[in-house]
C-alpha positions as CSV (number, residue, x, y, z in Angstrom):
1,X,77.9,111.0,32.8
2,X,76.8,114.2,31.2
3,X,76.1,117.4,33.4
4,X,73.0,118.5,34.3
5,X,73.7,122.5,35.1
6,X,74.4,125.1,32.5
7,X,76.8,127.8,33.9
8,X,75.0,131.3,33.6
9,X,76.9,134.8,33.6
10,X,74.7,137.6,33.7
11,X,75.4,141.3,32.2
12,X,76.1,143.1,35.9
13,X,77.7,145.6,34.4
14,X,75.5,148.1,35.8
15,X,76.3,147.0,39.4
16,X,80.4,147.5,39.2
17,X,82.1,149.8,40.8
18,X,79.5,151.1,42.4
19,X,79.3,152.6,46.1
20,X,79.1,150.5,49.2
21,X,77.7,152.2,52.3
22,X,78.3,150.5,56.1
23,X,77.5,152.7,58.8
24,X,75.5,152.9,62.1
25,X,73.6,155.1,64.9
26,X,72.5,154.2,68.3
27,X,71.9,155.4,71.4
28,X,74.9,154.2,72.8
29,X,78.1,156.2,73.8
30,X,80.3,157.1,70.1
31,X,81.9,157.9,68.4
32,X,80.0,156.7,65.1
33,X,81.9,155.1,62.1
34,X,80.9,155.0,58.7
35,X,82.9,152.6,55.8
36,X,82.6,153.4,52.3
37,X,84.1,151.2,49.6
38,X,83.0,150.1,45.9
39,X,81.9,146.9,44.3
40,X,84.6,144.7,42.4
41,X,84.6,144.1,38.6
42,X,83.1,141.1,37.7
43,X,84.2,138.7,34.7
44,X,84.0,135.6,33.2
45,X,81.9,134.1,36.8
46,X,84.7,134.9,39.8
47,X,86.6,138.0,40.7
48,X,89.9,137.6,38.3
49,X,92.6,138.7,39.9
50,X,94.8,139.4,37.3
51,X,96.6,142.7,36.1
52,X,95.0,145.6,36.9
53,X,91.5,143.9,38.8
54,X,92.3,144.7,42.3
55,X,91.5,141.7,44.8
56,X,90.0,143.3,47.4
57,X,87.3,146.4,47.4
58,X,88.6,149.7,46.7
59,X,87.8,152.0,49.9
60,X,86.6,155.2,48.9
61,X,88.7,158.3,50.1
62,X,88.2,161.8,50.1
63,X,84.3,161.8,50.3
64,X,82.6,164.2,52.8
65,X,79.8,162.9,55.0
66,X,77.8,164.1,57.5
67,X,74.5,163.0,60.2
68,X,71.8,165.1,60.1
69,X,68.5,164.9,62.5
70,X,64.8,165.9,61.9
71,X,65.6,168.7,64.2
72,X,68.3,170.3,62.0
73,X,71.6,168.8,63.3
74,X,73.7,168.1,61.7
75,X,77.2,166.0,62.8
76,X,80.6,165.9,60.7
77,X,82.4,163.0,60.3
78,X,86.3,163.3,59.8
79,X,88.3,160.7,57.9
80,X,90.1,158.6,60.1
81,X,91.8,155.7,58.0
82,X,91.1,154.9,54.1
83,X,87.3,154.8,53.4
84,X,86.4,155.2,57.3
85,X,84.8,157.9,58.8
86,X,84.1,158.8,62.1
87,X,81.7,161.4,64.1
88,X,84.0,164.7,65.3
89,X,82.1,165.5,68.0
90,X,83.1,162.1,70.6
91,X,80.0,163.4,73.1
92,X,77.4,162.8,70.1
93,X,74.9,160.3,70.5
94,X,71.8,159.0,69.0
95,X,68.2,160.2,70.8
96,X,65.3,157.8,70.8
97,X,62.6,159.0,68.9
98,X,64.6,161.3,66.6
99,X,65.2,160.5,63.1
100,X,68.5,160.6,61.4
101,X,69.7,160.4,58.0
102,X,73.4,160.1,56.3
103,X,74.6,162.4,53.5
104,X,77.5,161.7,51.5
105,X,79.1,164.0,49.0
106,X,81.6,162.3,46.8
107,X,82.9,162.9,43.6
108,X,80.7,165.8,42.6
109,X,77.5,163.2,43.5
110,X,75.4,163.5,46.4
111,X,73.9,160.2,48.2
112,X,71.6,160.5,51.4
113,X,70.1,158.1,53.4
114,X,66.3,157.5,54.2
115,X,65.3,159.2,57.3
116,X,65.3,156.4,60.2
117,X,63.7,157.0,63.7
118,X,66.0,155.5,66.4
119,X,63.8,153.3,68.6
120,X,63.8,153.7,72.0
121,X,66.0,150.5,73.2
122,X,64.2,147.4,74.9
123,X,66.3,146.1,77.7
124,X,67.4,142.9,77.8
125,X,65.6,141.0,80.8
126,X,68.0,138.0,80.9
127,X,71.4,136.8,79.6
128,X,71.8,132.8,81.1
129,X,74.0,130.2,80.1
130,X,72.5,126.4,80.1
131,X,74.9,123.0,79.6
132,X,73.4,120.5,77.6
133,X,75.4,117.2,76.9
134,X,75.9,115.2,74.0
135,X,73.1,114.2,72.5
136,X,71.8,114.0,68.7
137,X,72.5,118.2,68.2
138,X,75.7,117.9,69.0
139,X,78.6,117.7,71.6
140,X,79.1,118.5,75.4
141,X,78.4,122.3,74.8
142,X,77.3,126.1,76.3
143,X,74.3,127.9,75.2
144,X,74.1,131.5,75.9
145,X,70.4,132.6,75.6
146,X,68.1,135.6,76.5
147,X,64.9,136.9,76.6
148,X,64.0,140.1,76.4
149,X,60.1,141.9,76.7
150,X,58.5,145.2,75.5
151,X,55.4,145.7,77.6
152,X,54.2,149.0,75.2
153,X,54.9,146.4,72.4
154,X,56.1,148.9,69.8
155,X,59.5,146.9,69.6
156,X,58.7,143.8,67.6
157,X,62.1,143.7,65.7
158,X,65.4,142.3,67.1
159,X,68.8,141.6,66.4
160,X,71.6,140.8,68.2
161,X,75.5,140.6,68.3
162,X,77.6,139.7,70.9
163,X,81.4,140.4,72.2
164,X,82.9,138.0,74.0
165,X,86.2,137.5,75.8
166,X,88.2,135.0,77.3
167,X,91.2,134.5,80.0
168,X,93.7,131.8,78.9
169,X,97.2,130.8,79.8
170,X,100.1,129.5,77.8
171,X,102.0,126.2,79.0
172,X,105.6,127.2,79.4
173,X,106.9,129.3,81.9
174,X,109.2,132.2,81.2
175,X,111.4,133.5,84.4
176,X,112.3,136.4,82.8
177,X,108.8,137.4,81.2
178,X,105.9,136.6,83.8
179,X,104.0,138.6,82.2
180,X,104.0,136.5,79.2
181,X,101.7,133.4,81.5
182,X,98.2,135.0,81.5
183,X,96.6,137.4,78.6
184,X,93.0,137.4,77.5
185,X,91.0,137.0,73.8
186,X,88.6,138.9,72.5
187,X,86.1,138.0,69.1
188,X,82.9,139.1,68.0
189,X,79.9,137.8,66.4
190,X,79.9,137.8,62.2
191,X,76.4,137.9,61.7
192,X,73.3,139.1,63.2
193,X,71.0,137.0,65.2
194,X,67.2,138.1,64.0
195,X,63.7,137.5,65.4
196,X,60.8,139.0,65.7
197,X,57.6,138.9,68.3
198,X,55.4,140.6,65.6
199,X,53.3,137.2,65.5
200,X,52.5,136.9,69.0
201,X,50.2,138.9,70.7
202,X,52.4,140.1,73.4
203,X,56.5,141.9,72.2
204,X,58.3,138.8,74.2
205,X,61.3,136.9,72.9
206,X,62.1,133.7,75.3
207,X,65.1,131.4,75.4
208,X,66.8,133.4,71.9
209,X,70.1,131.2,71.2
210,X,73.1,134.1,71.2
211,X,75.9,131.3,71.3
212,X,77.1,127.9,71.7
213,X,80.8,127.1,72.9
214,X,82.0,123.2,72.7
215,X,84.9,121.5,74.4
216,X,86.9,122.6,71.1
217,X,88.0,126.2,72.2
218,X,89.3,126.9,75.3
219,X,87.0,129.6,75.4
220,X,85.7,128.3,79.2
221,X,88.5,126.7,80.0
222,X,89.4,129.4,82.8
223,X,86.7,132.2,83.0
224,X,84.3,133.4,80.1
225,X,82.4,136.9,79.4
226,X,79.7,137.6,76.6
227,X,78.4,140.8,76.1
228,X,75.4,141.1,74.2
229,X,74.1,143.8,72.5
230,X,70.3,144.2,71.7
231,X,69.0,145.9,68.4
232,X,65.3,147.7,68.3
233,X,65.3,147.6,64.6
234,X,62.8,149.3,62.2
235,X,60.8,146.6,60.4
236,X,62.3,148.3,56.9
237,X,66.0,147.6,58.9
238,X,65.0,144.0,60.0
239,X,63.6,143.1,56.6
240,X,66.7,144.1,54.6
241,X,69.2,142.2,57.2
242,X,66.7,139.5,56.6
243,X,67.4,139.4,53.2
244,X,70.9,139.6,53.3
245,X,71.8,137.0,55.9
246,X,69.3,134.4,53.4
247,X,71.4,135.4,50.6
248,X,74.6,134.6,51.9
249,X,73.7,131.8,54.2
250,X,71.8,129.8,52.0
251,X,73.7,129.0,49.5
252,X,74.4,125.6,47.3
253,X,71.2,123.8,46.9
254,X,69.3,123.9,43.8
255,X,66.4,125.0,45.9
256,X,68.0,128.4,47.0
257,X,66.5,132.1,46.6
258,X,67.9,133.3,43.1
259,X,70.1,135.9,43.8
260,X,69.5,139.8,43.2
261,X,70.9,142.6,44.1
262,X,70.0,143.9,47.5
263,X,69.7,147.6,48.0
264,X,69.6,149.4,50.9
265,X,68.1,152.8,52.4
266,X,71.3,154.7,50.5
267,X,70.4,156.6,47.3
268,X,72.5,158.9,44.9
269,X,70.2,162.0,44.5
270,X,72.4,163.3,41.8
271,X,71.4,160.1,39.4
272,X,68.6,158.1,40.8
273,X,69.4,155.1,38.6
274,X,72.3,154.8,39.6
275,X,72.0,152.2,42.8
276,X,74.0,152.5,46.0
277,X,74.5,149.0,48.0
278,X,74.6,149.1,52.0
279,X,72.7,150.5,54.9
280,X,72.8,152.8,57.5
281,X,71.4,151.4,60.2
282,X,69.5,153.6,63.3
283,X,68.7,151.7,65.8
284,X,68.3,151.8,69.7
285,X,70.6,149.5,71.6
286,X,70.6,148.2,74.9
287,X,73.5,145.5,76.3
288,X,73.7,142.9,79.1
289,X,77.1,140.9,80.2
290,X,77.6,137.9,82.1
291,X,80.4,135.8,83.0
292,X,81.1,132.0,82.8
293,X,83.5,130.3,85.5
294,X,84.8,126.7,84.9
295,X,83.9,126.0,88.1
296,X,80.3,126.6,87.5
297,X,80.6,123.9,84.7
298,X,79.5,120.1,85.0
299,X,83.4,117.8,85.5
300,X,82.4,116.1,82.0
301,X,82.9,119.3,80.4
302,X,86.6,119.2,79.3
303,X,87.5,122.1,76.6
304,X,90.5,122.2,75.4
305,X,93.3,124.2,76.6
306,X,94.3,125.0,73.1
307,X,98.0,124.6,73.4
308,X,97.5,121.2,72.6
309,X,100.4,121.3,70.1
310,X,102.7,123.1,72.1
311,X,105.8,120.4,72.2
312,X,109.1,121.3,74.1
313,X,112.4,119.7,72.2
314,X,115.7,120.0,74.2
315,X,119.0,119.4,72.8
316,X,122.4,119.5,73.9
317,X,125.1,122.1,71.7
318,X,128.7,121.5,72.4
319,X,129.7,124.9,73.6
320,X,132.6,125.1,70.8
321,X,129.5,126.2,68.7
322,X,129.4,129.9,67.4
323,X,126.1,129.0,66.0
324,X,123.8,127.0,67.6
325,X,122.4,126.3,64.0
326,X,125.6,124.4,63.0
327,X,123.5,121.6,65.4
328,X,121.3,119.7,62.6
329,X,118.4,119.4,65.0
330,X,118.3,122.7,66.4
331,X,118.2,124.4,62.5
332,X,115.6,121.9,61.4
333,X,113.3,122.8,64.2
334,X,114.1,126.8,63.7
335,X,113.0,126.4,60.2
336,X,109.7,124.7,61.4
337,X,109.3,128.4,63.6
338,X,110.7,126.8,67.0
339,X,112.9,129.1,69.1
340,X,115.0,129.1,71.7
341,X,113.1,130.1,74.8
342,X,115.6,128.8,77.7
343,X,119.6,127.9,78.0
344,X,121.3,126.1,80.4
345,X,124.5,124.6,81.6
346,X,125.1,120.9,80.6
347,X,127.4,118.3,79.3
348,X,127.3,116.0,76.2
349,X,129.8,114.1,78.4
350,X,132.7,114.5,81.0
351,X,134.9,116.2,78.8
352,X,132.4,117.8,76.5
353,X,130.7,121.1,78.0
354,X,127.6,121.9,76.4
355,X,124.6,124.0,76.4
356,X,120.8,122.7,76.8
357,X,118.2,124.6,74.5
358,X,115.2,124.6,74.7
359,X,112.9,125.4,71.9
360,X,109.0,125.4,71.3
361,X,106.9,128.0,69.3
362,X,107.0,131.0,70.1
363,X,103.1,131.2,71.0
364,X,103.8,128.1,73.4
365,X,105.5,130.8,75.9
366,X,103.9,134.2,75.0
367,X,100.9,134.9,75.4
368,X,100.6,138.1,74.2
369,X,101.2,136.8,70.8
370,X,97.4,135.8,70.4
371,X,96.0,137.9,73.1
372,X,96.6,140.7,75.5
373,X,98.1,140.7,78.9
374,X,96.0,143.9,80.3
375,X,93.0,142.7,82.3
376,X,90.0,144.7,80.6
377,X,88.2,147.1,81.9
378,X,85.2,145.2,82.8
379,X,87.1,142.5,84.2
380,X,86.0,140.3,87.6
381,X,87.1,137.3,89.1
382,X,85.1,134.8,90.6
């Protein structure tokens, strides 16, 4: 057996510590944020962790930025937390068919942005689920599609993310806490979904996969909603989240795109060979939502509640105890993260009084430990 692959480190030298930019414009209501970090050090093929290499990027502090528009505007942004940075004025918002620009002055060096015209925002014409059993692409599942149509046909670049949220309910009942029963989840999408119509004749995208829930998650196992958000990208915006999402998606065959460095529409005017990583994305957005009842689903759809592991132990505790961790049991099971969640009266025997705990984890009987008891906003019932 002899190997076959010669490991390779490059000199990338001239890519550390250099500025990371991650911000974005729409038309939608703001305010805007704006993240600025740096690269990490490279050495020896992996990100050492030792003394003095930090493990995580370094967010960049202090720096003063700003949105300015081909009409002259111009917007401040205030730090708000370490290396993010939002717009001061909460009324701004992005106008289709303007063009706006970043500028970021930082440690005596000025970076701007390529001027990017905000596309007017294609509305999304439909947001449907469809149920399709098991079958040879996978299990009992959810698709969450859309289509969407530009009749002046000057859209021709999509992405889209979603938000989605959930209503679930722990097992065990609480007397004292009700509102520990019922809370909802919330998660977003990671990456962007992309097409594009610029092929076709007409600007129509039909039956565009958002998302696909399983049996698995107990997503749908009471009441679902997915908000989707819609991206009218430039094709210089599409192109480089193109690029990106291939680079970091397809990874681990020996027929993958050889790596390079991926630069954005940031540049440092003060020294031009000095590259900036990142985008700042301008974009017109439109967004659709829709909810999913269990009761709308087919009876051989069974998700999981996801409390699956949720076991109750109950053991008796002579009351003579001054610790109910002198019991064997009841400090094994502590240690494990089980607590007490109810006491009663009981009896070992005639002449023994004793107490009855009752332990489980502590997520078994609180919901707002993964979630949040508040209904949202947006929130209907069937």
């Amino acid at each position: 057996m002899v190997a076959c692959v010669t490991p390779y480190y490059p000199n990338v030298t001239k890519y550390e510590n250099l500025l990371i930019v991650d911000g974005q414009l729409t038309n939608l209501k703001g305010p805007y944020t704006v993240k600025l970090s740096k690269t990490l050090k490279y050495s020896g093929g992996n990100v050492t962790l030792g003394a003095g290499v930090q493990s995580s990027a370094e967010q960049v502090s202090g720096a003063k930025l700003k949105i300015i528009d081909n009409t002259g505007l111009e917007v401040q942004l205030n730090e708000i937390s370490s290396g993010e940075y939002s717009t001061v004025d909460t009324t701004f918002s992005g106008v289709p068919g303007r063009s706006y620009k970043l500028q970021i002055n930082y440690n005596d060096q000025v970076y701007e942005s390529d001027f990017e015209t905000l596309k007017t925002p294609t509305p999304i014409d439909k947001l449907y689920w469809e149920y399709k059993p098991l079958d040879n692409n996978g299990p009992n599942r959810v698709q969450v599609l859309l289509d969407t149509y530009d009749s002046t046909n000057s859209t021709r670049y999509y992405g889209w993310e979603y938000e989605e949220t959930w209503k679930f309910a722990v097992p065990l009942d609480i007397v004292d806490n009700p509102e520990w029963k019922i809370c909802y989840q919330s998660d977003s999408s990671f990456f962007l979904n992309l097409n594009t119509s610029i092929q076709k004749n007409s600007d129509i995208i039909n039956r565009q996969l958002l998302r696909t829930i399983d049996e698995s998650t107990n997503r749908l196992f009471f009441r679902y909603s997915i908000l989707a958000k819609q991206y009218s990208f430039t094709e210089h915006t599409y192109k480089y989240f193109e690029n990106l999402i291939s680079l970091n998606q397809n990874q681990g065959t020996l027929f993958d795109a050889t790596p390079y460095s991926l630069v954005g529409n940031v540049k440092n005017l003060s020294n031009k060979d000095v590259p900036v990583l990142g985008y700042f994305v301008v974009s017109g957005v439109s967004e659709k939502r829709i909810f999913i009842d269990k009761s709308e689903l087919p009876q051989d759809f069974n998700p999981t509640k996801g409390f699956e592991d949720c076991n109750v132990h109950v053991i008796l505790v002579p009351k003579t105890y001054t610790d109910f961790r002198q019991n064997n049991d009841v400090d094994s099971l502590m240690k494990l993260g089980y607590v007490i969640f109810a006491i009663y009266d009981s009896a070992i025997d005639k002449d023994t009084p004793a107490w009855a705990l009752s332990l489980a984890k502590p997520y078994c009987f609180n919901c707002t430990l993964t979630g949040v008891n508040k209904i949202p906003d947006f929130w209907t019932e069937k």
